[in-house]
C-alpha positions in Angstrom: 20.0 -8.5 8.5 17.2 -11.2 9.2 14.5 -12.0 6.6 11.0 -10.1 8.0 8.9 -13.0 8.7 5.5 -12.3 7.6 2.7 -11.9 9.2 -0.9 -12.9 7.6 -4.2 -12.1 8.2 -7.3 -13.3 6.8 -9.7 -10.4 5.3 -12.6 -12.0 5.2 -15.0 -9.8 3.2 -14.5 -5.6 2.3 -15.6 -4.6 5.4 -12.5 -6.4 7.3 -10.6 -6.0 4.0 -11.2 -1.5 4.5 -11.0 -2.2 8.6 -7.3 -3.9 7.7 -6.0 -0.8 5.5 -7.5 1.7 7.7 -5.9 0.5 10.7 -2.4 -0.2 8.7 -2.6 3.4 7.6 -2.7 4.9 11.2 0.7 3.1 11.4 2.8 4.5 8.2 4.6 7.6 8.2 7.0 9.7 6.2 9.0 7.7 3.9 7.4 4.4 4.1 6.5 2.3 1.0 3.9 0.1 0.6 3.9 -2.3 -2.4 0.5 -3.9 -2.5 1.3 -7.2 -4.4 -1.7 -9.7 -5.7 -3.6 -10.8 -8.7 -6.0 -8.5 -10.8 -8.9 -7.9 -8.3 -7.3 -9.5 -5.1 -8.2 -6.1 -3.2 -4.9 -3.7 -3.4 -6.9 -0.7 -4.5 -9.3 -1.3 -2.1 -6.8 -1.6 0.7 -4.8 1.8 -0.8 -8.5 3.7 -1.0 -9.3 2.3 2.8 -6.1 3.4 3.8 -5.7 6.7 1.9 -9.6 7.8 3.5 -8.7 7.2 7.1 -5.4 9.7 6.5 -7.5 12.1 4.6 -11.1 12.0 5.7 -13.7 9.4 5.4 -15.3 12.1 2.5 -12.2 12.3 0.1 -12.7 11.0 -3.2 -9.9 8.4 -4.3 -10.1 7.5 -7.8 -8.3 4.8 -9.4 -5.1 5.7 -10.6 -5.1 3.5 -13.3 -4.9 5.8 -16.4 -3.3 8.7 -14.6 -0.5 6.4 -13.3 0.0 8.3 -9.6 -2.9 10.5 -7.8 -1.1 13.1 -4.8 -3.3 13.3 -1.9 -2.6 15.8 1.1 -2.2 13.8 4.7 -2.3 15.1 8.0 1.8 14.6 8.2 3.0 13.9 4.7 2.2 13.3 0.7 0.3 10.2 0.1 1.2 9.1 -3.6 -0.9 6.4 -4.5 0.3 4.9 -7.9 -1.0 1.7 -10.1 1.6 1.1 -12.4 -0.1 -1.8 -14.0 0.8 0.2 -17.5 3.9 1.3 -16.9 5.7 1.0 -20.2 9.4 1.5 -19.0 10.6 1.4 -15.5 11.8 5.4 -16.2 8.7 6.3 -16.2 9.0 6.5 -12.2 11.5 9.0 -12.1 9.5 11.4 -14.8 6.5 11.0 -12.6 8.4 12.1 -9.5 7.6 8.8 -7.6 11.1 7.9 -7.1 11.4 11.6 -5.0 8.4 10.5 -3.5 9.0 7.3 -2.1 11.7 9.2 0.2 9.6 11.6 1.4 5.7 10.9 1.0 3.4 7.9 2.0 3.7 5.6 -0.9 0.9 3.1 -1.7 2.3 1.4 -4.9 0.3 -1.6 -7.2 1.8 -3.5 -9.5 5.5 -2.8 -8.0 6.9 -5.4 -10.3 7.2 -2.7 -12.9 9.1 -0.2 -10.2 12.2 -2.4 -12.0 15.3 -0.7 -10.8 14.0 1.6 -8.9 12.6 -0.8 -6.2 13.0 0.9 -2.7 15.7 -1.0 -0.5 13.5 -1.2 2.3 9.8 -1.4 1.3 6.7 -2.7 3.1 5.3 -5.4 1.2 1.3 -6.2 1.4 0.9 -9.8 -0.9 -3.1 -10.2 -1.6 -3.7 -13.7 -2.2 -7.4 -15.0 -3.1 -8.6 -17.6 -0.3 -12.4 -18.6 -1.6 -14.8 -15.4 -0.8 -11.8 -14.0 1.3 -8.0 -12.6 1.0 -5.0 -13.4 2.6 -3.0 -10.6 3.6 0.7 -11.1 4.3 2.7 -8.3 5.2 6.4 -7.9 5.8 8.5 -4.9 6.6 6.8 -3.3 9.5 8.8 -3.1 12.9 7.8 -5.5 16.2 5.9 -2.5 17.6 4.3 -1.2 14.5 3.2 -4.7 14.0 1.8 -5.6 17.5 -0.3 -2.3 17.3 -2.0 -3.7 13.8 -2.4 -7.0 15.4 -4.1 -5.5 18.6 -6.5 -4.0 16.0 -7.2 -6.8 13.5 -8.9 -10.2 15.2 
């Protein structure tokens, strides 16, 4: 099976940076996980909240889950499980937390998937946030041709 070659785009500010997850969430569906890859403050929880608000409603209110681990939010099709696992302790702690279930089922935004350990899914879509000066590189693998033509079409 061929290596996803990625594709990048260049956010260049948090208006394109919420424009980029909005647009990538119209595109994900049932089963599909998202690991949002980068360096403390490269964007991922902006990019999960943009995204999670265009499937939910411009009004919901998305709050980090940084000390709650995972936050469940109702979309029009599906679960969206948003999880920072930044303080994971033990790579376990995914199947107590019901994430691992999740991830077959739900819409799963995930930060910090390093500490997923073991129970990395086979086939994940991978968003790596990279700093660029006052902007982000986005690179994304994972996403079909078609799926990824329709996000290119959206993003300049």
């Amino acid at each position: 099976m061929p290596v996803p070659t990625p594709a990048a785009f260049l956010l260049e500010d948090e208006t394109s940076a919420s424009r980029f997850g909005a647009h990538l969430a119209q595109l994900l569906r049932s089963g599909d996980c998202l690991l949002l890859e980068g360096p403390i403050g490269a964007g991922k929880s902006h990019i999960a909240r943009a995204a999670i608000r265009a499937l939910c409603g411009e009004e919901t209110e998305v709050p980090s889950p940084t000390f709650t681990l995972v936050q469940v939010y109702d979309g029009p099709d599906c679960e969206i499980w948003h999880a920072d696992l930044y303080r994971l302790s033990d790579p376990d702690e995914v199947v107590e937390l019901g994430l691992v279930e999740a991830m077959e089922t739900a819409i799963s935004l995930i930060e910090w998937p390093d500490r997923l350990g073991p129970y990395l899914p086979q086939a994940p879509l991978r968003l790596v946030l990279a700093p660029q000066g006052d902007a982000r590189l986005a690179q994304l693998t994972g996403l079909d041709a078609a799926r990824l033509a329709a996000l290119k079409a959206q993003m300049p």
